[in-house]
mmCIF file as Biopython writes it, N, C-alpha, C and O atoms, coordinates in Angstrom:
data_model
#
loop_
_atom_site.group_PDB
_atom_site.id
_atom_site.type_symbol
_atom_site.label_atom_id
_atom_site.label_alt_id
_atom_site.label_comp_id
_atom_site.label_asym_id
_atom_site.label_entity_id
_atom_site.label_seq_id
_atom_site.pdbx_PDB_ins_code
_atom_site.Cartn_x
_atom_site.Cartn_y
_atom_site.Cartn_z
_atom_site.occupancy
_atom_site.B_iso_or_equiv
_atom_site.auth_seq_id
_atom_site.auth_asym_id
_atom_site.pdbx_PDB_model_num
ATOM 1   N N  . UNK A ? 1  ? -57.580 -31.212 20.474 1.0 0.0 1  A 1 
ATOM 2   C CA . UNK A ? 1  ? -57.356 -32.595 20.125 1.0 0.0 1  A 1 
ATOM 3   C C  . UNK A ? 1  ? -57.770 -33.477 21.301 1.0 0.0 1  A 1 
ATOM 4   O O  . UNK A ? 1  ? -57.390 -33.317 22.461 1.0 0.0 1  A 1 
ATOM 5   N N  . UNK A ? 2  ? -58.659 -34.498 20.826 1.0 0.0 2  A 1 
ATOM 6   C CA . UNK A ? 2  ? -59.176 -35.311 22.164 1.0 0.0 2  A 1 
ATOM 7   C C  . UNK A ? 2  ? -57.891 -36.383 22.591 1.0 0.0 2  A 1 
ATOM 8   O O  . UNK A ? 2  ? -57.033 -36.928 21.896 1.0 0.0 2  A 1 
ATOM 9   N N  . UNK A ? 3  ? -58.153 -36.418 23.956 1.0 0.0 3  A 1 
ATOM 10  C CA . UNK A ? 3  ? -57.240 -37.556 24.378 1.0 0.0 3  A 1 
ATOM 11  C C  . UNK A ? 3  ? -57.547 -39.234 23.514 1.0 0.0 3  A 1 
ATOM 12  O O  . UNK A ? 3  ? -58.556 -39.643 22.939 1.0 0.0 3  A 1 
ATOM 13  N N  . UNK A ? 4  ? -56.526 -39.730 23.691 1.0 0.0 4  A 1 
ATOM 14  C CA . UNK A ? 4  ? -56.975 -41.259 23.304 1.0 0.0 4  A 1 
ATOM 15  C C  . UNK A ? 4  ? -56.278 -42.125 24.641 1.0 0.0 4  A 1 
ATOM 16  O O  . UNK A ? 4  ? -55.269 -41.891 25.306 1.0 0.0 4  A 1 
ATOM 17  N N  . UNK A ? 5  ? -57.191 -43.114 24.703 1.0 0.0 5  A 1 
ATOM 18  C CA . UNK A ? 5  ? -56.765 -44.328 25.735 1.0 0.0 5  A 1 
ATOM 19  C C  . UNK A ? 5  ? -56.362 -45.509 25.349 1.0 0.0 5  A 1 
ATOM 20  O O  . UNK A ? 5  ? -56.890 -46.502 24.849 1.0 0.0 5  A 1 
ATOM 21  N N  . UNK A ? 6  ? -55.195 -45.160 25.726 1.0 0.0 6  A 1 
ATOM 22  C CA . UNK A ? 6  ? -54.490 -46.971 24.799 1.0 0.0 6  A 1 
ATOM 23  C C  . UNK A ? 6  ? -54.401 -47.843 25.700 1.0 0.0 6  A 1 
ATOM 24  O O  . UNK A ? 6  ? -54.139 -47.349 26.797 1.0 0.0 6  A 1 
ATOM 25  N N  . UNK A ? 7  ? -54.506 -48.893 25.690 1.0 0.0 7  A 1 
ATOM 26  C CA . UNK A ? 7  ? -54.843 -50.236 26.358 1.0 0.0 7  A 1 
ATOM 27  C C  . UNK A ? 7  ? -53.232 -50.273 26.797 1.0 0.0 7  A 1 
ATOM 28  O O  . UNK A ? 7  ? -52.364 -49.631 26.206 1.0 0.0 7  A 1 
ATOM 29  N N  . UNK A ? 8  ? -52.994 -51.150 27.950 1.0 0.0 8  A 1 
ATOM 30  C CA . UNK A ? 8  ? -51.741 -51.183 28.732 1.0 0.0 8  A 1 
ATOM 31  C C  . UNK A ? 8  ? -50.890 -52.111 27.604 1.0 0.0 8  A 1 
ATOM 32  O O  . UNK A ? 8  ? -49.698 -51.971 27.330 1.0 0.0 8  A 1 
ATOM 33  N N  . UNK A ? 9  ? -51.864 -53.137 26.999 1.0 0.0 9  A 1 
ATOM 34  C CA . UNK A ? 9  ? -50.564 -54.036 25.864 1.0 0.0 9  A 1 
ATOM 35  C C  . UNK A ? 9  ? -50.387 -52.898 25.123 1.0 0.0 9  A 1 
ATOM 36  O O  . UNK A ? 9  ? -49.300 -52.326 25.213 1.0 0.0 9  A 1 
ATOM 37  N N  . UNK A ? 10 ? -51.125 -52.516 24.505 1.0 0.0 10 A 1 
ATOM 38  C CA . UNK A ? 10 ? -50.205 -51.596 23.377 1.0 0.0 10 A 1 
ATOM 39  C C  . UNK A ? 10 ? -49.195 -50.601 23.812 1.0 0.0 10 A 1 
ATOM 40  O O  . UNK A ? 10 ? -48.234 -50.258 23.123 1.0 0.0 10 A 1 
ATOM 41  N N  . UNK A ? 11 ? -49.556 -50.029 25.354 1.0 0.0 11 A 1 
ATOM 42  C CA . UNK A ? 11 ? -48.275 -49.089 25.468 1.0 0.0 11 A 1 
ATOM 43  C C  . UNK A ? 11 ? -47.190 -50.615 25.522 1.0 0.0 11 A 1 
ATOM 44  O O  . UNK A ? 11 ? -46.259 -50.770 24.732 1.0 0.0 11 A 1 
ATOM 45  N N  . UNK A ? 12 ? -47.452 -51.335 26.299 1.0 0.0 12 A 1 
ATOM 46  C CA . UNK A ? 12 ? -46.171 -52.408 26.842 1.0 0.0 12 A 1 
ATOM 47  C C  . UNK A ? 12 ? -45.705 -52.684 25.582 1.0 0.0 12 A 1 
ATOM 48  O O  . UNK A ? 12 ? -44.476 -52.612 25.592 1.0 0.0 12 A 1 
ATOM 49  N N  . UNK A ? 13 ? -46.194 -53.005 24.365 1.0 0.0 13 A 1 
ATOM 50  C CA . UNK A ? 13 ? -45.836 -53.468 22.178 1.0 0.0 13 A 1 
ATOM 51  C C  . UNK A ? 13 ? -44.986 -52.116 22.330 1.0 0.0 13 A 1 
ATOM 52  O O  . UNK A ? 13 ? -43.771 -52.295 22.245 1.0 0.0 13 A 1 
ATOM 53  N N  . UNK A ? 14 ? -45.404 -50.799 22.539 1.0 0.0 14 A 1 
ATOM 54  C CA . UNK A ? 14 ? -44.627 -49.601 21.897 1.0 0.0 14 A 1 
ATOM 55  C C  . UNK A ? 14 ? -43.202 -49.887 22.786 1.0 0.0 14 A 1 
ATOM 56  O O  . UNK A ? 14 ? -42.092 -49.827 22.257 1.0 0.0 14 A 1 
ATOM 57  N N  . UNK A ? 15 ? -43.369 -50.139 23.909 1.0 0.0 15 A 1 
ATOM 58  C CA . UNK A ? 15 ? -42.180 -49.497 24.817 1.0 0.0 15 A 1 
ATOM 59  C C  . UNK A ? 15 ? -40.706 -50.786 24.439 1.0 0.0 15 A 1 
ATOM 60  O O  . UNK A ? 15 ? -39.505 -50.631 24.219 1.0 0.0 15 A 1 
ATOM 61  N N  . UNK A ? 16 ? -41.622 -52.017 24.527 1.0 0.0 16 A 1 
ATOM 62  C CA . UNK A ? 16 ? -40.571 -53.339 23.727 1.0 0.0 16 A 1 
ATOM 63  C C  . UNK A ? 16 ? -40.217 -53.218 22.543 1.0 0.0 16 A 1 
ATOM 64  O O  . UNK A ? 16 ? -39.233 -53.879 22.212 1.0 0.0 16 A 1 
ATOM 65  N N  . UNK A ? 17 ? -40.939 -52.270 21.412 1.0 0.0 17 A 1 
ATOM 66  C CA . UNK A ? 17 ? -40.681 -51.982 20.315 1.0 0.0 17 A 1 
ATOM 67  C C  . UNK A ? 17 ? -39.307 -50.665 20.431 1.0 0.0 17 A 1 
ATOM 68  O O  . UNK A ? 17 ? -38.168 -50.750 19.972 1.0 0.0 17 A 1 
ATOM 69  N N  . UNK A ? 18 ? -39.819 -49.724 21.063 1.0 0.0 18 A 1 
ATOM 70  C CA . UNK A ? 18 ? -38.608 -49.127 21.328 1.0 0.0 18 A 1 
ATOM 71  C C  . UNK A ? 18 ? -37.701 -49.082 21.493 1.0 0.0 18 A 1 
ATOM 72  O O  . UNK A ? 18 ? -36.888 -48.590 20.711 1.0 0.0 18 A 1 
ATOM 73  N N  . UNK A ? 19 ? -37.426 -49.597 22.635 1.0 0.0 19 A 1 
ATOM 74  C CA . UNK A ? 19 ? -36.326 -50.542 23.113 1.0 0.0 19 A 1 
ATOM 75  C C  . UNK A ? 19 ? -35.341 -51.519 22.823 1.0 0.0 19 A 1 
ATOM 76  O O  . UNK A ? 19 ? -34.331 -51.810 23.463 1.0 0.0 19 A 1 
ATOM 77  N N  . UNK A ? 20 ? -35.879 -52.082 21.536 1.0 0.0 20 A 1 
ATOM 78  C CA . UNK A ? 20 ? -35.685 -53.671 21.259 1.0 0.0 20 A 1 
ATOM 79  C C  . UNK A ? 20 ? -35.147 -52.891 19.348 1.0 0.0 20 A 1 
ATOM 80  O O  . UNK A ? 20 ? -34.584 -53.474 18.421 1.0 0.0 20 A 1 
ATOM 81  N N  . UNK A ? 21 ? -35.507 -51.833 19.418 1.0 0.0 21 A 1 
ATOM 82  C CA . UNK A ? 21 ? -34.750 -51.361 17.948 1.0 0.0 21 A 1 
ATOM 83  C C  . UNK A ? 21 ? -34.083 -50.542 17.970 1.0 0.0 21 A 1 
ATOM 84  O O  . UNK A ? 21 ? -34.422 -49.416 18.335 1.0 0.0 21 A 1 
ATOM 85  N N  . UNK A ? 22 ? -32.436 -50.992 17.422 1.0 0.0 22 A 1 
ATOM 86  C CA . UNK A ? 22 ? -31.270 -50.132 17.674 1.0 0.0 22 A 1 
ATOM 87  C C  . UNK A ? 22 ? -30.799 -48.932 16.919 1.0 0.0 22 A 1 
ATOM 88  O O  . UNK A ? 22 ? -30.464 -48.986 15.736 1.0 0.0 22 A 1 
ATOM 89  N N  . UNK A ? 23 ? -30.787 -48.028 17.524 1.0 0.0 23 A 1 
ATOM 90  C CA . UNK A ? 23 ? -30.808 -46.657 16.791 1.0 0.0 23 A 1 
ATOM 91  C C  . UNK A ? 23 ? -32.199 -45.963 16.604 1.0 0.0 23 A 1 
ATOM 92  O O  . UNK A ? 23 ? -32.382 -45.023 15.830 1.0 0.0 23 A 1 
ATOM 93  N N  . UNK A ? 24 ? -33.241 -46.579 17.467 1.0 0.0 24 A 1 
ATOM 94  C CA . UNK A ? 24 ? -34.760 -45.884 17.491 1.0 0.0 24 A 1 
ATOM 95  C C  . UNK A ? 24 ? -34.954 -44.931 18.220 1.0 0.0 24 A 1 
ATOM 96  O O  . UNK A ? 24 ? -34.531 -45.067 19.368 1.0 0.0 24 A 1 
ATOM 97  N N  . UNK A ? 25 ? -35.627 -43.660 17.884 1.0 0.0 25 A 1 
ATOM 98  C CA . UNK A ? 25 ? -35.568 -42.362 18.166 1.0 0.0 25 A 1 
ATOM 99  C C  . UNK A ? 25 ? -37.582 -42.522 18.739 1.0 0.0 25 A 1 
ATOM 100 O O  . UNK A ? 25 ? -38.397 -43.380 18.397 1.0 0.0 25 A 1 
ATOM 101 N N  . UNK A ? 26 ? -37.776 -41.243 19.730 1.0 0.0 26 A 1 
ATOM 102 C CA . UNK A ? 26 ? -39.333 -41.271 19.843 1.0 0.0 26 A 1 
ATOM 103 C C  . UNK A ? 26 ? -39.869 -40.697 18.885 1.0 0.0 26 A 1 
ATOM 104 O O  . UNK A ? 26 ? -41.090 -40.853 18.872 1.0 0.0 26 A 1 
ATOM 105 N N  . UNK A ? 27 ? -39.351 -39.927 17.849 1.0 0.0 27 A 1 
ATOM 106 C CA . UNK A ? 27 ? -40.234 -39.652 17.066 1.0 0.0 27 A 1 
ATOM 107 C C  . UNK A ? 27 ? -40.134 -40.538 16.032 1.0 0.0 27 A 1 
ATOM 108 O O  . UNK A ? 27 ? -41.262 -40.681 15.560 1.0 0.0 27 A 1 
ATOM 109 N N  . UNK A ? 28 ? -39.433 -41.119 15.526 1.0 0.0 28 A 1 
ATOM 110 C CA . UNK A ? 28 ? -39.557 -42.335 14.602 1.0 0.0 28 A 1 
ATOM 111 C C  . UNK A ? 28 ? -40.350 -43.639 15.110 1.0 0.0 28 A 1 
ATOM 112 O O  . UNK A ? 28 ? -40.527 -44.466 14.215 1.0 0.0 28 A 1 
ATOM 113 N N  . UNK A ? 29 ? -40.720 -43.887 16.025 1.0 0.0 29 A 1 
ATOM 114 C CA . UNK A ? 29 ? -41.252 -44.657 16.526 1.0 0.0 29 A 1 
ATOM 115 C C  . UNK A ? 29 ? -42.549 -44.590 17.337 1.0 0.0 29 A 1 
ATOM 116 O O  . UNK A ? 29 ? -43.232 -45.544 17.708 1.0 0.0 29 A 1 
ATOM 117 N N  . UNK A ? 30 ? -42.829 -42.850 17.611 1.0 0.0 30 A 1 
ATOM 118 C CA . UNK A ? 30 ? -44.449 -42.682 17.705 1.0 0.0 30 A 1 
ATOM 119 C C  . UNK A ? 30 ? -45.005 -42.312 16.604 1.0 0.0 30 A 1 
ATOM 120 O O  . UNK A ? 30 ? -46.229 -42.395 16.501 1.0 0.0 30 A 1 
ATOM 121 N N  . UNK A ? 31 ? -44.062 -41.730 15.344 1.0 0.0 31 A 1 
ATOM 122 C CA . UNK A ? 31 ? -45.126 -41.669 14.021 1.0 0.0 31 A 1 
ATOM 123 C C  . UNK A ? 31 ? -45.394 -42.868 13.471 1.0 0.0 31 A 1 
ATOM 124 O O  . UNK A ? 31 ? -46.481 -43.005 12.909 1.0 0.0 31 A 1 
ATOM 125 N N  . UNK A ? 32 ? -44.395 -44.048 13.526 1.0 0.0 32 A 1 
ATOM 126 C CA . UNK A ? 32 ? -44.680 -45.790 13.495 1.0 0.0 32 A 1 
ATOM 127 C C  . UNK A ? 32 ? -45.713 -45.986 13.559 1.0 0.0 32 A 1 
ATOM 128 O O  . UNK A ? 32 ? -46.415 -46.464 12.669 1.0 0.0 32 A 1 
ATOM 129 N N  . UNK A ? 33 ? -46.102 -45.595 14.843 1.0 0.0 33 A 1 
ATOM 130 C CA . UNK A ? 33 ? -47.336 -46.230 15.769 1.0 0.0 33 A 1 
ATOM 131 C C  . UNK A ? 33 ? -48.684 -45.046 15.940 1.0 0.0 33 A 1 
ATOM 132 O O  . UNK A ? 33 ? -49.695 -45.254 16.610 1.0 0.0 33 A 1 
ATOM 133 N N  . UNK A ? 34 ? -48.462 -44.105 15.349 1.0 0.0 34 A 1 
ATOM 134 C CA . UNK A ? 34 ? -49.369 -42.898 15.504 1.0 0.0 34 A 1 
ATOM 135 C C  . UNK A ? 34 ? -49.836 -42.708 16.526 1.0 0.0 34 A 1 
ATOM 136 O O  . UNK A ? 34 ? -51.064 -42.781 16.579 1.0 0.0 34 A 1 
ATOM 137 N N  . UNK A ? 35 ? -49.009 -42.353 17.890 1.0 0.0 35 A 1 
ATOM 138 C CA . UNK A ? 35 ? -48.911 -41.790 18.965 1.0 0.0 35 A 1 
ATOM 139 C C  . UNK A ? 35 ? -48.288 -40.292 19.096 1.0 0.0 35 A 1 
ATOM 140 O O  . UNK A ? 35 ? -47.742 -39.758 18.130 1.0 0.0 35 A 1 
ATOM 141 N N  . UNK A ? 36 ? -48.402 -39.689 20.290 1.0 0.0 36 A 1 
ATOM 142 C CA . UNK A ? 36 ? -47.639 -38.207 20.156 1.0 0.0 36 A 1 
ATOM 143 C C  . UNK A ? 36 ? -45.988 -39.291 20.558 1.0 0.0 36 A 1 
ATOM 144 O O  . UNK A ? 36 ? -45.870 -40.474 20.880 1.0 0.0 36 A 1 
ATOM 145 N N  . UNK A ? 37 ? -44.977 -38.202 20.340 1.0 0.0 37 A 1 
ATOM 146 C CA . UNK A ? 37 ? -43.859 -38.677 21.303 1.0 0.0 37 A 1 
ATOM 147 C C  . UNK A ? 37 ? -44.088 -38.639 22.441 1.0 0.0 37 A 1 
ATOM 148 O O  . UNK A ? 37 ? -44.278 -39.596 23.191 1.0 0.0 37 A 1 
ATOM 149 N N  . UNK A ? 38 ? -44.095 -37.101 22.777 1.0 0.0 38 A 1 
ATOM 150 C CA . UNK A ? 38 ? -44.653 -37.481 24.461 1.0 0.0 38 A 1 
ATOM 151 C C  . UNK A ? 38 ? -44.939 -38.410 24.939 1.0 0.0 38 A 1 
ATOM 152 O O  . UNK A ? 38 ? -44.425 -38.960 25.913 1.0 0.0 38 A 1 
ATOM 153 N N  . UNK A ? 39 ? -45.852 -38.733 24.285 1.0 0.0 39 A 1 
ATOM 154 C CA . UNK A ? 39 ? -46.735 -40.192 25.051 1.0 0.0 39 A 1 
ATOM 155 C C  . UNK A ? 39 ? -45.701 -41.311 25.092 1.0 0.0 39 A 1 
ATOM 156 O O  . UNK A ? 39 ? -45.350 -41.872 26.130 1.0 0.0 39 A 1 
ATOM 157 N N  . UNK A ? 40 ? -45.370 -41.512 24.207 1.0 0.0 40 A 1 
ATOM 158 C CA . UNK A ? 40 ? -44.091 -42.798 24.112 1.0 0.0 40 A 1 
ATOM 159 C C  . UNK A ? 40 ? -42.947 -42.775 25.128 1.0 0.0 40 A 1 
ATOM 160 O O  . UNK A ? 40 ? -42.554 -43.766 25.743 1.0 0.0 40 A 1 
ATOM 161 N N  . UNK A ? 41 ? -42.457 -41.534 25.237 1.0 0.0 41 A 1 
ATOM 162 C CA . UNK A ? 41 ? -41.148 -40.874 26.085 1.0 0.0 41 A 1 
ATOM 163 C C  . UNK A ? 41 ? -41.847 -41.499 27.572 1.0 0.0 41 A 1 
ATOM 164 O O  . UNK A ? 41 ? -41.462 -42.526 28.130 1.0 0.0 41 A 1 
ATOM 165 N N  . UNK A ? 42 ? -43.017 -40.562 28.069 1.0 0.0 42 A 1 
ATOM 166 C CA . UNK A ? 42 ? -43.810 -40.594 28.925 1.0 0.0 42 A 1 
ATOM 167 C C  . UNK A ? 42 ? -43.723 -42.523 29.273 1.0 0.0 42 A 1 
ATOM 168 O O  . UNK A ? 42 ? -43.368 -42.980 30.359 1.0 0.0 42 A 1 
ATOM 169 N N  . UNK A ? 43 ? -44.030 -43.154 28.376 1.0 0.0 43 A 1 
ATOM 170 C CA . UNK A ? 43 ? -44.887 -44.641 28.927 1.0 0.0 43 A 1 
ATOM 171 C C  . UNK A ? 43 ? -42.979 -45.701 28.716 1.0 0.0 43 A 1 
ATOM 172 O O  . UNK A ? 43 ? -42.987 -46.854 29.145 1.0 0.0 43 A 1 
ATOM 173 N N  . UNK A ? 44 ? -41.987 -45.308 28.256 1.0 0.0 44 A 1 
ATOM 174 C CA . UNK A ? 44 ? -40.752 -45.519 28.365 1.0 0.0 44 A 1 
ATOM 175 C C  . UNK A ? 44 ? -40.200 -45.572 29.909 1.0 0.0 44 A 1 
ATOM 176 O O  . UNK A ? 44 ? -39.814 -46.459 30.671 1.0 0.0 44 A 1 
ATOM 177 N N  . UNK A ? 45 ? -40.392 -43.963 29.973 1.0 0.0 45 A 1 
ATOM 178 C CA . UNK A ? 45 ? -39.994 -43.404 31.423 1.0 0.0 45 A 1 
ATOM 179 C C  . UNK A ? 45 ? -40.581 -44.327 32.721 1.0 0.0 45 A 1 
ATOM 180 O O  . UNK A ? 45 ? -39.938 -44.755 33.679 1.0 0.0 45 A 1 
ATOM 181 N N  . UNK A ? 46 ? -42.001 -44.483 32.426 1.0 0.0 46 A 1 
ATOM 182 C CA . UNK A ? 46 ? -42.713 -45.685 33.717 1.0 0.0 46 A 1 
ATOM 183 C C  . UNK A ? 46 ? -42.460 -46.979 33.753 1.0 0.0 46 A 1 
ATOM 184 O O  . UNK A ? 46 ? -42.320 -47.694 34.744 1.0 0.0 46 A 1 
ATOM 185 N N  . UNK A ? 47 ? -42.379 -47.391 32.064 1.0 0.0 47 A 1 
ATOM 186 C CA . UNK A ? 47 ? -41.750 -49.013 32.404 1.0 0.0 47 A 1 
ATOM 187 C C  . UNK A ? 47 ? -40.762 -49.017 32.668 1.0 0.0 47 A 1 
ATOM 188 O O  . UNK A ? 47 ? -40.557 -50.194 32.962 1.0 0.0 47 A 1 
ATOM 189 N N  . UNK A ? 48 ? -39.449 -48.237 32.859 1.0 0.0 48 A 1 
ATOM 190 C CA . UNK A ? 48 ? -38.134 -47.948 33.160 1.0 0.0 48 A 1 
ATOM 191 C C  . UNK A ? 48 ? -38.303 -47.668 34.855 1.0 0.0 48 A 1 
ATOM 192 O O  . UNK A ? 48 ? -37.371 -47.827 35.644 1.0 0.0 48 A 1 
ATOM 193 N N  . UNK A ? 49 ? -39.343 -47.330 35.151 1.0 0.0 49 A 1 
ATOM 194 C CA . UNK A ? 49 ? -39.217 -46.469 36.611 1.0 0.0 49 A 1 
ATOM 195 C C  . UNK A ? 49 ? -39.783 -47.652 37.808 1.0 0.0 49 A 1 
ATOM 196 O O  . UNK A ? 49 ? -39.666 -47.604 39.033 1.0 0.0 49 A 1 
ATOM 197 N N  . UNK A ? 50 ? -40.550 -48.899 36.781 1.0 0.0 50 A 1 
ATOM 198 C CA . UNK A ? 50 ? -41.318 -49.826 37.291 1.0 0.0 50 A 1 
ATOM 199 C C  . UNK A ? 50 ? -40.394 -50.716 37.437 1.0 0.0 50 A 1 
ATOM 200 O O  . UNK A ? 50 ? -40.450 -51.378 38.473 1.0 0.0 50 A 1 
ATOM 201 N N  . UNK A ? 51 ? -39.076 -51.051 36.285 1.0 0.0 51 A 1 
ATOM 202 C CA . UNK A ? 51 ? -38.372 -51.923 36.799 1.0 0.0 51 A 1 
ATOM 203 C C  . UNK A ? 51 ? -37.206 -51.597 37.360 1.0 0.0 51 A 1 
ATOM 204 O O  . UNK A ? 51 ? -36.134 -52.198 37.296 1.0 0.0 51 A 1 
ATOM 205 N N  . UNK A ? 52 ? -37.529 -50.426 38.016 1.0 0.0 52 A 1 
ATOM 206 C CA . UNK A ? 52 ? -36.374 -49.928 38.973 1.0 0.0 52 A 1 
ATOM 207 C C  . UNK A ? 52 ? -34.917 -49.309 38.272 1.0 0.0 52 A 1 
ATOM 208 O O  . UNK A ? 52 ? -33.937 -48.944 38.922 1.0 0.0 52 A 1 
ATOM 209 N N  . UNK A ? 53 ? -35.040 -49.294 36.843 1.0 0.0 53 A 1 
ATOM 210 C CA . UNK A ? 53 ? -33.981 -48.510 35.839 1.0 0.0 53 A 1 
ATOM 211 C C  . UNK A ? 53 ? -34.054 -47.314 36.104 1.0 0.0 53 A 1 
ATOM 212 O O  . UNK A ? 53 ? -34.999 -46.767 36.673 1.0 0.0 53 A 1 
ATOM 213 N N  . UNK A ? 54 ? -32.872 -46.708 35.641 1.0 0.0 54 A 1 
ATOM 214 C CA . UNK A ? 54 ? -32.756 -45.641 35.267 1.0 0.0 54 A 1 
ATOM 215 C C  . UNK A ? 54 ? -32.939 -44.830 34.116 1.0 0.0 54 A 1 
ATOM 216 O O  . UNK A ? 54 ? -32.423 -45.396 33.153 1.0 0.0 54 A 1 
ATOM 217 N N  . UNK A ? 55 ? -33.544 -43.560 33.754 1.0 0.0 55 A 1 
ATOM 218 C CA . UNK A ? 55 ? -34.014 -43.223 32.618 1.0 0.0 55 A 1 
ATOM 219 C C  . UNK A ? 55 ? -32.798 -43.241 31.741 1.0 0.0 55 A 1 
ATOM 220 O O  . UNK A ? 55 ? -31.686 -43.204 32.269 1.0 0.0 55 A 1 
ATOM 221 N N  . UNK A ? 56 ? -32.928 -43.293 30.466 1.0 0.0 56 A 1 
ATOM 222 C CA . UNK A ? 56 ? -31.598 -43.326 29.678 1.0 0.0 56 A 1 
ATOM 223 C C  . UNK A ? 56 ? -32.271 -44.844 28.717 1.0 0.0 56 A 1 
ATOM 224 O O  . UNK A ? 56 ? -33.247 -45.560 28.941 1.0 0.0 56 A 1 
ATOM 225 N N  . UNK A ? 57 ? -31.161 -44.869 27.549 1.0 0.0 57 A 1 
ATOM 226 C CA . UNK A ? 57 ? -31.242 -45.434 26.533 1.0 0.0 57 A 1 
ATOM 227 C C  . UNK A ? 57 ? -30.501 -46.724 27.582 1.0 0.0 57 A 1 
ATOM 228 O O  . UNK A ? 57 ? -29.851 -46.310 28.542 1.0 0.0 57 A 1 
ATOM 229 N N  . UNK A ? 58 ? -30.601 -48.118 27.399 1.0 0.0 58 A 1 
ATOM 230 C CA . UNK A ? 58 ? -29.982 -49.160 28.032 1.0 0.0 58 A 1 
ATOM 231 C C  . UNK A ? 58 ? -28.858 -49.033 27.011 1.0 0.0 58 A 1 
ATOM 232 O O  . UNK A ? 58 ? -28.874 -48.508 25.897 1.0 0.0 58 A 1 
ATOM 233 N N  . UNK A ? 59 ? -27.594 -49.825 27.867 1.0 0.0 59 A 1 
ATOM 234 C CA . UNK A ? 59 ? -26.413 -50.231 27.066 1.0 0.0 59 A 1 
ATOM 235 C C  . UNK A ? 59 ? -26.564 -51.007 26.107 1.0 0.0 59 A 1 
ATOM 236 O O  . UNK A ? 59 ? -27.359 -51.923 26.314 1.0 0.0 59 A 1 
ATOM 237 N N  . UNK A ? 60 ? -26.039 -50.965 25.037 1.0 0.0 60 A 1 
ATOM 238 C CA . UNK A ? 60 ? -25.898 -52.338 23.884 1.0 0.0 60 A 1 
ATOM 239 C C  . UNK A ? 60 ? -24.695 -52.884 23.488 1.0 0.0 60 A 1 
ATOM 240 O O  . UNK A ? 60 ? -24.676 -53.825 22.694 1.0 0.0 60 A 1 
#
């Protein structure tokens, strides 16, 4: 399976999409978007790591 290169907005759309919907799982939300999970988990983990968070679901 070839790699694909997603443009930095669309990971930044997936990861606010994630985030921003309560009770959203990575696999419900990379078959959404037809990404692997991995990839989603993966690009979660860096915008989390970029704003100095900790990995984990935020409080609600």
């Amino acid at each position: 399976m070839a790699l694909k290169d997603y443009s930095d907005e669309f990971r930044a759309d997936a990861v606010a999409l994630y985030e921003s919907t309560p009770g959203a799982t990575y696999k419900g939300i990379a078959a959404d978007l037809a990404v692997s999970r991995g990839s989603l988990r993966e690009w979660v983990v860096r915008a989390r790591a970029q704003r100095g968070e900790a990995p984990g679901r935020p409080p609600t």
